[in-house]
C-alpha positions as CSV (number, residue, x, y, z in Angstrom):
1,X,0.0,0.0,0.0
2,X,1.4,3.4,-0.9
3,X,1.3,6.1,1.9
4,X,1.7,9.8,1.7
5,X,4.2,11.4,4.4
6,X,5.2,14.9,5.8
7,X,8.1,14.8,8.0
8,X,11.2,16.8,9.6
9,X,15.1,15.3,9.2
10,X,17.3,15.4,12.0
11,X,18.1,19.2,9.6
12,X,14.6,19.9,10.8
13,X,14.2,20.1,6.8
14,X,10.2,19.1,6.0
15,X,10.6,15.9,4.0
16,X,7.4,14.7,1.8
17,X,7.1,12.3,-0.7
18,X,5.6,8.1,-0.6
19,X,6.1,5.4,0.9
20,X,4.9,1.3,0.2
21,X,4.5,0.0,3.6
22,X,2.0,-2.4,5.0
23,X,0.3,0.0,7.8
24,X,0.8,3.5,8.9
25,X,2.6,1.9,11.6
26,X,5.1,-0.1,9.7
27,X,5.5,3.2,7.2
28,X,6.4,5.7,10.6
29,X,8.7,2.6,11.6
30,X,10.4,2.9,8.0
31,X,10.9,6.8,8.1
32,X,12.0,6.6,12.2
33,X,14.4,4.1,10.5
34,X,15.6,6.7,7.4
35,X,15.7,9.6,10.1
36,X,12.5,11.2,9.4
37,X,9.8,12.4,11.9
38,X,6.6,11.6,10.9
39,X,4.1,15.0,11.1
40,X,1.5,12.7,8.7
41,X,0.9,10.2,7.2
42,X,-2.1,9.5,4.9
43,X,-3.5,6.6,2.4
44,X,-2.1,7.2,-1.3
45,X,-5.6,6.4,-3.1
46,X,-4.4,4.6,-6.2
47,X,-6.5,4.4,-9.6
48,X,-6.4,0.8,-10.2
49,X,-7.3,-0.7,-13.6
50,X,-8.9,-3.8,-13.9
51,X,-6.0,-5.9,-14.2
52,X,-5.1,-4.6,-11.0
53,X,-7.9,-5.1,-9.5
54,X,-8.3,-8.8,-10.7
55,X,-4.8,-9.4,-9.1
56,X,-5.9,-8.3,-6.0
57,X,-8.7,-11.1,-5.6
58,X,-7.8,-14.0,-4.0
59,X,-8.3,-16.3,-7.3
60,X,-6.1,-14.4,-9.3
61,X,-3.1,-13.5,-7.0
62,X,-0.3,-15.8,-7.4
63,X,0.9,-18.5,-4.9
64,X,4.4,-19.0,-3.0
65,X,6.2,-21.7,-5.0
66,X,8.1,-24.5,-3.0
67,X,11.6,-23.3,-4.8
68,X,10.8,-19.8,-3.1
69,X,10.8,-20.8,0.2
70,X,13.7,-23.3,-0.2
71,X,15.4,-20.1,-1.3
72,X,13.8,-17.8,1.5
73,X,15.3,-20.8,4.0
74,X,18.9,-20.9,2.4
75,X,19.1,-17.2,3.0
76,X,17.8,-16.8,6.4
77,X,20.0,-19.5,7.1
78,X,22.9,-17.7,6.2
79,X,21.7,-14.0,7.4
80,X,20.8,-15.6,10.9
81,X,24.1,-17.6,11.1
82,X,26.2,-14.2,9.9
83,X,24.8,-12.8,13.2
84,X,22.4,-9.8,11.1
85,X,19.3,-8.6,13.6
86,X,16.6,-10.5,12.8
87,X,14.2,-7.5,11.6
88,X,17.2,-5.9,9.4
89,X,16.7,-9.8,7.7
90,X,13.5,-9.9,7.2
91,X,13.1,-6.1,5.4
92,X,16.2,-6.8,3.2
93,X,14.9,-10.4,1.8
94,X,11.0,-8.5,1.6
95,X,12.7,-5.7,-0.5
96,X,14.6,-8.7,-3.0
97,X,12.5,-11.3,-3.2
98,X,10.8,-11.2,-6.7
99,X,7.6,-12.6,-5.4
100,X,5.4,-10.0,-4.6
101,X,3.1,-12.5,-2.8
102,X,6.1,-13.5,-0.6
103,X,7.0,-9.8,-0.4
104,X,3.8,-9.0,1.2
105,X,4.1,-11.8,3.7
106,X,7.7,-11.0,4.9
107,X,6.8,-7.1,4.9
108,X,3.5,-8.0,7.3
109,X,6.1,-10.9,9.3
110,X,8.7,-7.5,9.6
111,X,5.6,-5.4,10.9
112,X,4.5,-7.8,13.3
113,X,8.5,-8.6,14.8
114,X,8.9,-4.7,15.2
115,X,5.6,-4.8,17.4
116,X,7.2,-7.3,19.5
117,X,5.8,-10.6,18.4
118,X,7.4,-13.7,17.8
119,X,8.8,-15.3,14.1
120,X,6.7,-18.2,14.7
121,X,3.4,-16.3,15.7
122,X,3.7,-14.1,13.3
123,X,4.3,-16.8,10.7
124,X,1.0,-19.0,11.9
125,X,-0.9,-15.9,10.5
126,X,-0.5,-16.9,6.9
127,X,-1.1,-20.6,7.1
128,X,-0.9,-20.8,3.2
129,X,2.5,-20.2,3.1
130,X,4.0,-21.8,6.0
131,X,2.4,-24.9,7.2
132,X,2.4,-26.3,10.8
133,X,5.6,-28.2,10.8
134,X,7.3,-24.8,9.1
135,X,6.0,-22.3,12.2
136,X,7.0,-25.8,14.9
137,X,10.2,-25.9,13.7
138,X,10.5,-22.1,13.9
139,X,8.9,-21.7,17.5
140,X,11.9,-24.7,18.5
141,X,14.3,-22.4,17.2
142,X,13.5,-19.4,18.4
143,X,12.9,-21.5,22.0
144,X,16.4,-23.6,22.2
145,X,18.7,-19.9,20.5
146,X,19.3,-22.4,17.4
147,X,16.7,-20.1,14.5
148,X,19.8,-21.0,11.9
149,X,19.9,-24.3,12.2
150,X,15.8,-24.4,12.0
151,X,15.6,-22.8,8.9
152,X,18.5,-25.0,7.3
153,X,16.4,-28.4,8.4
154,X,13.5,-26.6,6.8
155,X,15.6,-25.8,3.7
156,X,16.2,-29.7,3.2
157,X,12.8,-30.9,4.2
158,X,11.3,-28.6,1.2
159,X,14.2,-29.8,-0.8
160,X,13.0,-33.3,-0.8
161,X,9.3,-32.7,-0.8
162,X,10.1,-31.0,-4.2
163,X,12.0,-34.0,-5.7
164,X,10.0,-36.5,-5.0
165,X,6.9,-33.6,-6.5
166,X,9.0,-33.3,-9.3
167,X,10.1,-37.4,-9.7
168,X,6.1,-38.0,-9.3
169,X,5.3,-35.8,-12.2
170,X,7.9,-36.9,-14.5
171,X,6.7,-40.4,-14.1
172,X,3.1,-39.7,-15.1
173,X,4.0,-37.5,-17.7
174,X,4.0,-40.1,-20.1
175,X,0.7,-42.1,-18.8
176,X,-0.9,-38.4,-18.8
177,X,-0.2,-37.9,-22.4
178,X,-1.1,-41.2,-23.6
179,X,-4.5,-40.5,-21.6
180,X,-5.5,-37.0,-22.9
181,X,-4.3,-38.2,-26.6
182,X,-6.9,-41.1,-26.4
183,X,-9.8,-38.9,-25.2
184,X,-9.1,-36.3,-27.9
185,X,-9.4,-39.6,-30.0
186,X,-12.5,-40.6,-28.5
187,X,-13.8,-37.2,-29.2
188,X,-12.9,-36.7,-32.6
189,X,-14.5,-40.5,-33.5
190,X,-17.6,-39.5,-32.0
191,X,-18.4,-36.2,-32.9
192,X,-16.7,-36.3,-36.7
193,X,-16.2,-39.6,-37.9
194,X,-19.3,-41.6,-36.8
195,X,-21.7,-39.7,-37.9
196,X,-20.7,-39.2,-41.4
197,X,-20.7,-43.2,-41.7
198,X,-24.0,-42.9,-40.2
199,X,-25.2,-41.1,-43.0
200,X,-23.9,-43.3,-45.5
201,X,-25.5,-46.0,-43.4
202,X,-28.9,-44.6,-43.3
203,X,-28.9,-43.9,-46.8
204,X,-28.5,-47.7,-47.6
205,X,-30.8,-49.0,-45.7
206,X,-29.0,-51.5,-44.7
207,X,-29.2,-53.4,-41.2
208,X,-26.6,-52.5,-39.1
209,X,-24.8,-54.8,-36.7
210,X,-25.1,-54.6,-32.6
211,X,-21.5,-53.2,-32.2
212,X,-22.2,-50.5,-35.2
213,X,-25.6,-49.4,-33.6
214,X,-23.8,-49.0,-30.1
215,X,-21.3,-46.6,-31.8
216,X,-24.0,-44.7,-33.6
217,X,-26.0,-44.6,-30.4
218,X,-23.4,-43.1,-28.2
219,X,-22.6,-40.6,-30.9
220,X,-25.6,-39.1,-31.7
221,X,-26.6,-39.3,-27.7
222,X,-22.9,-37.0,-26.9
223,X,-24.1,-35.0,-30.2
224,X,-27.3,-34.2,-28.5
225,X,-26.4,-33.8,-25.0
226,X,-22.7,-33.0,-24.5
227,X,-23.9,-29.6,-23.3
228,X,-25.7,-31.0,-20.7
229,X,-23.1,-33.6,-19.7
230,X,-20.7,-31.0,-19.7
231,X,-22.4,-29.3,-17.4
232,X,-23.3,-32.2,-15.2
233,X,-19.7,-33.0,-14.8
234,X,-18.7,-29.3,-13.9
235,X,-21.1,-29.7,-11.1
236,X,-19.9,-33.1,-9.8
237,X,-16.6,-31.7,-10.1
238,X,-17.7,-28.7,-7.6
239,X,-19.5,-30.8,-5.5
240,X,-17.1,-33.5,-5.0
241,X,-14.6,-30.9,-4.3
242,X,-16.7,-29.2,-1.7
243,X,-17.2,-32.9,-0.3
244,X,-13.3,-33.2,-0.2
245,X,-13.3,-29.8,2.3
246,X,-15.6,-31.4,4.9
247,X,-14.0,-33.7,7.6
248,X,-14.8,-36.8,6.8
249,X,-14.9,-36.5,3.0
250,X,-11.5,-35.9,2.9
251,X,-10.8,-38.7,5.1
252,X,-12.8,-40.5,3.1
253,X,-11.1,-39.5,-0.3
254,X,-7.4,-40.2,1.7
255,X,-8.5,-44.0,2.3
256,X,-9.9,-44.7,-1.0
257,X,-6.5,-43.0,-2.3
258,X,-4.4,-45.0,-0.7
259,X,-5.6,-48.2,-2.2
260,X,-5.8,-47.4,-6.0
261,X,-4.2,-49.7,-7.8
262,X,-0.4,-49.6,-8.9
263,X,-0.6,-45.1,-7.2
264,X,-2.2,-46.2,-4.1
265,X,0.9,-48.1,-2.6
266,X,3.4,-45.0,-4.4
267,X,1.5,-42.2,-2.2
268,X,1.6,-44.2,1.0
269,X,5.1,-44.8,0.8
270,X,6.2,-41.1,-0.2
271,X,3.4,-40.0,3.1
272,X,5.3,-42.8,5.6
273,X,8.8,-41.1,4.5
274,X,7.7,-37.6,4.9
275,X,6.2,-38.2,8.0
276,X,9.1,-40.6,9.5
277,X,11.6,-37.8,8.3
278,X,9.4,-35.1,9.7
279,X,9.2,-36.8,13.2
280,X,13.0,-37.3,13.2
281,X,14.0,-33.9,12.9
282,X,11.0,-32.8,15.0
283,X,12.6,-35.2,17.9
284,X,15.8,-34.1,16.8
285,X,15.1,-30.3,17.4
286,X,14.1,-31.3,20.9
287,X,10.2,-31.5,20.7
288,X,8.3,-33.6,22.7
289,X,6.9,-36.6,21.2
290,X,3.5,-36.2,22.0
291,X,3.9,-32.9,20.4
292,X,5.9,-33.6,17.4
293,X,3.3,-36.1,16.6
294,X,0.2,-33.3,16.7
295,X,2.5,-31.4,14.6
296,X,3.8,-33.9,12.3
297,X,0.0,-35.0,11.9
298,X,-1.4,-31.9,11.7
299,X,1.5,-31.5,8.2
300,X,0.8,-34.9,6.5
301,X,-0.9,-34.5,3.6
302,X,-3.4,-37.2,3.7
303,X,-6.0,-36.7,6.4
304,X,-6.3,-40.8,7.2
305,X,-2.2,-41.6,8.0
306,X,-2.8,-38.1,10.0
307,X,-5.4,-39.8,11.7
308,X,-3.4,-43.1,12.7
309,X,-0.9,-40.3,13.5
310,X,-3.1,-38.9,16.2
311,X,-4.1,-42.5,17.6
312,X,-0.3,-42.9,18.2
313,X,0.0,-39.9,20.2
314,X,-3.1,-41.0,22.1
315,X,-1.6,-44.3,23.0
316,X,1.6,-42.4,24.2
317,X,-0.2,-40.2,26.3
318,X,-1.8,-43.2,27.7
319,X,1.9,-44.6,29.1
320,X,2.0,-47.0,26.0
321,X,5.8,-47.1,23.6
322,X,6.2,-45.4,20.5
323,X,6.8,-49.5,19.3
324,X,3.4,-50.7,20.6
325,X,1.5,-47.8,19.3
326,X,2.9,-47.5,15.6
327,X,2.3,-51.5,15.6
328,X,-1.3,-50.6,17.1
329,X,-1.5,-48.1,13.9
330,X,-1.1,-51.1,11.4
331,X,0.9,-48.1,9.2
332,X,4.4,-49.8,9.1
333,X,6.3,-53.1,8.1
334,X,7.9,-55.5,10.7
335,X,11.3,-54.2,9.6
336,X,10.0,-50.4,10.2
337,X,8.9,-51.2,13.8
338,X,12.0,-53.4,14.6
339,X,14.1,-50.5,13.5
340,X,11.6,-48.3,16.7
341,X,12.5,-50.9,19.0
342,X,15.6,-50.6,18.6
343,X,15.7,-46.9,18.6
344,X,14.4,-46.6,21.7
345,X,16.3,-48.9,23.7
346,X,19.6,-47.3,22.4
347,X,17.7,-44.1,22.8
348,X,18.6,-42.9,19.3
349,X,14.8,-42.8,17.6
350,X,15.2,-39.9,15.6
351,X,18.3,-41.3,13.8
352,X,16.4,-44.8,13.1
353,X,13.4,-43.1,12.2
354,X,15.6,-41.4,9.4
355,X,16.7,-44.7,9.1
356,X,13.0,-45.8,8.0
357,X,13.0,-42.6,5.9
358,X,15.9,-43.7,3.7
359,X,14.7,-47.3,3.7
360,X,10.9,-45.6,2.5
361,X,13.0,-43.6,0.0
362,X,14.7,-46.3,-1.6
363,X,11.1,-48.0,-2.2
364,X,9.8,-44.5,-3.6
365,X,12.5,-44.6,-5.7
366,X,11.9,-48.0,-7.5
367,X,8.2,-47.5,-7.5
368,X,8.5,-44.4,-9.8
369,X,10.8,-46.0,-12.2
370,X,8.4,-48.8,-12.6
371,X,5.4,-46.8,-12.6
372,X,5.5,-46.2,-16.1
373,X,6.2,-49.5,-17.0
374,X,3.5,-50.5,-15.0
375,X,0.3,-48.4,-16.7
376,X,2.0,-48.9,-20.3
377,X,0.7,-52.0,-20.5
378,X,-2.8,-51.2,-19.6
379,X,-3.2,-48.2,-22.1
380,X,-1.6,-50.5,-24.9
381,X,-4.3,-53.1,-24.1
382,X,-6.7,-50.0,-23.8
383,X,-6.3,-48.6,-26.9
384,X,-6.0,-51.8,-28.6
385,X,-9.8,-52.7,-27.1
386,X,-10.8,-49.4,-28.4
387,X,-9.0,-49.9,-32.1
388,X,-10.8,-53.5,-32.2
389,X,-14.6,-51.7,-31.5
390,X,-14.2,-48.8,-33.7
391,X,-12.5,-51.0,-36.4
392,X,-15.6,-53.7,-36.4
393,X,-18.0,-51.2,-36.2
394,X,-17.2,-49.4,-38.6
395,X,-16.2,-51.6,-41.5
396,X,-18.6,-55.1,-40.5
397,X,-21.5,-53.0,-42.1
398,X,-18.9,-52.5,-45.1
399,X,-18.3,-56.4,-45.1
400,X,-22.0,-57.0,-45.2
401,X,-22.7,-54.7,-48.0
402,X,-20.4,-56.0,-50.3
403,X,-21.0,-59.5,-49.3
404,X,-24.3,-58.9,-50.2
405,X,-23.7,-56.9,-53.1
406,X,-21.0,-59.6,-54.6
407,X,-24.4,-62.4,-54.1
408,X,-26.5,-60.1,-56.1
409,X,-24.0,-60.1,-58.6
């Protein structure tokens, strides 16, 4: 936001001119800061055109990308180590970053630092940005003196949340494509093609086989109602979403997730190593484990391992092990929860659950180079099935007629 000021140097020389600043309190911070006493300070009313205006809905305004915080991490890593005040950090990377999203965030985090809250509270007020394991790990590093060393765990955390994103979608690239290329087949078939052998059927007069009159009947039903059937699936699409938002649809949807075929084991393995890796440097950082847990469960993307999550942190809080509750959770392998048990009798948890990390990693890993090779066989055999109806129901009405026209001759 742009304010107007009116001020005096330390010349007692009247200074005027504008400001961007978050607040009127965060712009007289900024000119206390340049040597300039505020006498006013008033709104800048800006003639925004509709562009602007668009970009200022929530819809249209761009969101913090995982490589920006990794970078925004790295930095305050190094700033923080180097010894710089913390507030001097924050306005420097606000003024550089070239997100202006992120900009915003850090120039409200500086505000809120200057009035004398904490990093980690004033991060929890934009929990689209930073998540709850990002403002826990903060609030442990502001807590134990070690902020540095929080933000370069963070740092590597996002750094492998965005390879395996990035490993994920370079495995279903290929799957993807094959996909969209046969609807757009589909499409074309049944909105071009069929039809215009219809016609040439109809003016024959011929019988047509069962398979043919299937493939004229779905073509001229899409022809007639793919307006509404658009429309119908816009709606389930909306509804279905809102369904995912409640509680127990997206607990629900997380389930059902996890046991699609050939995906479904893929994403449970990537969830167990983010949250195993997650707890480990959450017990590393000194947390407590019932704590750690509500945080790491509160961070996991998929609502129903966050629930087995919280059952383990009930258990504990009972007086039960961390080895009897994850076997009560049913979540891990034999080899995962002899890898706990030994953990905690040599009291070193954290490093075997890293341990179980790796060993999840490694299974991520050969997962994603055999997914492709795993759905290329089913959209071959797809598109074969789909060659083999098109192909008989469009040319056994061709057979026919010129069987019948060779008899005739």
């Amino acid at each position: 936001m742009q304010y107007r000021y009116r001020g005096k140097d330390n010349r007692g020389v009247v200074q005027q001119g504008m400001l961007s600043a978050t607040s009127e309190d965060a712009a007289a911070s900024e000119l206390m800061r340049q040597g300039i006493t505020p006498l006013s300070i008033s709104v800048q009313e800006e003639k925004a055109g509709s562009f602007s205006k668009l970009n200022e809905l929530p819809l249209f305004r761009g969101a913090v990308t995982l490589d920006e915080l990794i970078v925004f991490c790295r930095q305050m890593h190094a700033l923080t180590k180097a010894g710089i005040p913390l507030i001097r950090t924050m306005r420097g990377l606000a003024d550089t970053t070239r997100s202006p999203m992120l900009a915003e965030v850090l120039h409200d985090i500086t505000s809120r630092l200057e009035g004398g809250t904490t990093m980690a509270t004033a991060m929890q007020a934009h929990p689209r940005v930073f998540s709850e394991l990002f403002v826990a790990m903060i609030h442990v590093g502001e807590n134990t003196g070690m902020l540095d060393d929080s933000f370069r765990r963070l740092s590597e955390i996002l750094e492998l949340e965005r390879d395996t994103k990035r490993r994920v979608k370079q495995a279903l690239r290929y799957p993807t494509f094959v996909v969209v290329a046969l609807l757009a087949a589909l499409m074309v078939v049944n909105f071009l093609v069929i039809p215009k052998f219809a016609t040439v059927f109809n003016k024959l007069g011929a019988d047509l086989p069962f398979l043919t009159r299937v493939l004229v009947g779905t073509s001229e039903f899409l022809l007639a109602y793919w307006p509404i059937m658009l429309f119908g699936l816009a709606v389930a699409a909306v509804l279905i979403r809102q369904w995912k938002n409640t509680e127990s649809g997206r607990l629900t949807w997380d389930r059902y997730k996890l046991r699609v075929p050939i995906i479904g084991p893929l994403l449970e393995l990537i969830t167990l190593s983010r949250f195993a890796r997650n707890f480990a440097t959450m017990l590393k950082a000194g947390m407590p484990v019932t704590q750690a847990l509500t945080v790491v469960a509160d961070a996991t993307d998929n609502a129903w391992v966050g629930r087995h999550i919280r059952d383990m942190r009930t258990g504990i809080e009972r007086g039960e092990s961390l080895l009897r509750t994850a076997r009560h959770s049913g979540m891990f392998t034999p080899l995962i929860l002899q890898m706990i048990a030994v953990g905690e009798e040599t009291g070193s948890v954290d490093d075997m659950l890293n341990n179980v990390a790796d060993f999840y990693d490694e299974d991520v890993d050969y997962g994603l180079k055999r997914l492709a090779e795993s759905i290329e066989p089913i959209l071959i055999v797809a598109m074969g099935v789909l060659v083999l109806i098109l192909a008989l129901g469009v040319f056994l009405p061709i057979w026919d007629l010129g069987a019948a026209a060779m008899g005739r001759g």
